[in-house]
C-alpha positions, 0 to 999 in steps of 0.5 A, spaced: 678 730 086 681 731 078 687 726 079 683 720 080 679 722 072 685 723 069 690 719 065 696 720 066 702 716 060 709 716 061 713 715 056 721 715 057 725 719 051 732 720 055 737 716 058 743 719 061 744 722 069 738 727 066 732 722 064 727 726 059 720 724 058 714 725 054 708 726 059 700 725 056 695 727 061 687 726 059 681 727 061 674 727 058 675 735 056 681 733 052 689 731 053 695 735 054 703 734 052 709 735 058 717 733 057 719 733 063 726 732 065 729 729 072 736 728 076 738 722 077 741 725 084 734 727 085 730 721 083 735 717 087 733 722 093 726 722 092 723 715 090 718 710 094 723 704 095 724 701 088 719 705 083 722 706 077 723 713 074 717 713 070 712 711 076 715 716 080 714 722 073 707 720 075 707 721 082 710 727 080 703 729 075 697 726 080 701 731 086 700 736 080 693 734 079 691 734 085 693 742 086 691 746 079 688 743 072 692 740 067 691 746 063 696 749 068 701 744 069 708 747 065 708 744 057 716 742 059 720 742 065 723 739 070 721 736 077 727 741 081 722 746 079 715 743 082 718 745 089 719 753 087 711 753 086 709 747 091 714 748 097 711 742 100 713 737 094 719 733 096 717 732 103 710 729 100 712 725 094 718 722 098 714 721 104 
């Protein structure tokens, strides 16, 4: 599986009810850059017990990896988005 190779770094770049983050996922082939923003509504409703925003943007990213390449996750976007593509995305992160 490609998540398990590769690196995923958050880095928190937003406060506010819509937190932002720069997301730098690496491989051996090469690293790609993501700004990623989030809800607080969504990240209260969809984090693990207390895992912060960025332990959950990771999650976010490996969930990603697990279904298509790094090279096709959006350059920016935010995580309301991942279920119009994944409709099994909230059910499984939150699980």
């Amino acid at each position: 599986m490609m998540a398990a190779m590769a690196s995923v770094e958050v880095k928190r770049s937003g406060a506010g009810d819509t937190a932002s983050f720069e997301v730098t996922v690496a491989e051996a082939s090469g690293a790609t850059a993501h700004s990623v923003t989030l809800d607080a509504s969504q990240f209260e409703r969809l984090r693990r017990g207390n895992e912060d925003p960025e332990q959950f943007i990771e999650r976010c990213f490996k969930f990603l990896l697990a279904r298509e390449p790094k090279e096709s996750i959006m350059r920016s976007f935010d995580v309301s988005v991942i279920s119009r593509y994944f409709p099994e995305f909230e059910q499984e992160i939150s699980a």
